[in-house]
Residue frames as qw, qx, qy, qz and C-alpha x, y, z in Angstrom:
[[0.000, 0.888, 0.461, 0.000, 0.00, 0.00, 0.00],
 [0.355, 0.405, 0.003, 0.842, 1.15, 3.15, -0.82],
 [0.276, -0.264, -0.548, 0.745, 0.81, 6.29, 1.15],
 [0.585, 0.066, -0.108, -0.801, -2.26, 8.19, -0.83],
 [0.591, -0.295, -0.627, -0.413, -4.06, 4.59, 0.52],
 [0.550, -0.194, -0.578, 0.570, -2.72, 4.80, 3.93],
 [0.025, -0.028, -0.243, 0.969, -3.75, 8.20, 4.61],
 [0.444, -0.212, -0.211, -0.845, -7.38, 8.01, 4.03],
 [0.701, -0.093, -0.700, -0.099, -7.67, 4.80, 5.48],
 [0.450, -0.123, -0.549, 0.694, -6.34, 6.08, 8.48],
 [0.264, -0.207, 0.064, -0.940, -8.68, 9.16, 8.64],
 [0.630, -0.257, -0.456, -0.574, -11.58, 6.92, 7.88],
 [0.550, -0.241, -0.646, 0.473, -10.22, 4.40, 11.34],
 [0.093, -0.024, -0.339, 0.936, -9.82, 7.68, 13.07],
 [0.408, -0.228, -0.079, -0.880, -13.72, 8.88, 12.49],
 [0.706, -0.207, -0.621, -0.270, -15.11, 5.34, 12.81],
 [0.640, -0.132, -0.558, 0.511, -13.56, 5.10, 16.20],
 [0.058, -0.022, 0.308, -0.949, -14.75, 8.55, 17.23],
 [0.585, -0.054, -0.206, -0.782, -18.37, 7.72, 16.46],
 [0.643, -0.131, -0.750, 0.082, -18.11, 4.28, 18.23],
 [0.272, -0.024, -0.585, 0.764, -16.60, 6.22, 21.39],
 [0.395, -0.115, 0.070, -0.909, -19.23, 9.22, 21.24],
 [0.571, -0.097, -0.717, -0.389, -21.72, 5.91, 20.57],
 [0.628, -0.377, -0.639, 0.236, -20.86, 4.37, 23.90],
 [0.088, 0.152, -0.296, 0.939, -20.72, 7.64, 25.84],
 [0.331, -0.122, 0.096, -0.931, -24.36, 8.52, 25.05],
 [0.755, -0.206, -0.618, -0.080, -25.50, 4.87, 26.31],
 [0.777, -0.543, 0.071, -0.311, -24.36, 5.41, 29.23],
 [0.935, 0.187, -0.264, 0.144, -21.76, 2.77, 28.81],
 [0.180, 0.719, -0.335, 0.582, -18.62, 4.82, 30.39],
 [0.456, -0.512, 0.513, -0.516, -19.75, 4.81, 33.81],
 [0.926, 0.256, -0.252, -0.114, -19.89, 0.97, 33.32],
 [0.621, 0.429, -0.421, 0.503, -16.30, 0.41, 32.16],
 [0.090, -0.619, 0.398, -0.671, -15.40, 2.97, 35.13],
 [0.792, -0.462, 0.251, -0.311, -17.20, 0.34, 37.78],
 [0.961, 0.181, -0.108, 0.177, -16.04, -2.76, 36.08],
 [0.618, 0.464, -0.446, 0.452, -11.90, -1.12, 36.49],
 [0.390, -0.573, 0.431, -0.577, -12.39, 0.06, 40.03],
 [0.871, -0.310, 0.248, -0.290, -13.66, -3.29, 41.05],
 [0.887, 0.329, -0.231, 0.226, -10.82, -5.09, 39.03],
 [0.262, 0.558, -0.467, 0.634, -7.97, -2.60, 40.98],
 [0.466, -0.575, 0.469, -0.482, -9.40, -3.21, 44.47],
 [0.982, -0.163, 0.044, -0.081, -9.48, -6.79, 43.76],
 [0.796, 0.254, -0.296, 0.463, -5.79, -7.00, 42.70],
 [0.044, -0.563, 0.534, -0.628, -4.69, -4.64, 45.92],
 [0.580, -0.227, -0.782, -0.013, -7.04, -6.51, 47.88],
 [0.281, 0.035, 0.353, -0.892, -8.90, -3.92, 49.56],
 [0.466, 0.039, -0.263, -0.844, -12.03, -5.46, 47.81]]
């Protein structure tokens, strides 16, 4: 692949992946994740 196929290809990744994020944001979905890593970090200190 040349680089005039690499550059658009890479824009197009770059939007698809912002409109996935914004996706799961306005679900709700964030605050999720956020429980789910807290409860993973107190289990591996072992406060939890």
């Amino acid at each position: 692949m040349g680089n005039n196929i690499k550059t658009p290809l890479r824009i197009v990744c770059l939007f698809t992946a912002c409109a996935f994020i914004v996706h799961g944001i306005s679900r709700g979905e964030a605050l999720v994740v956020l429980n789910k890593a807290v409860n993973i970090c107190l289990e591996c200190i072992g406060l939890g």
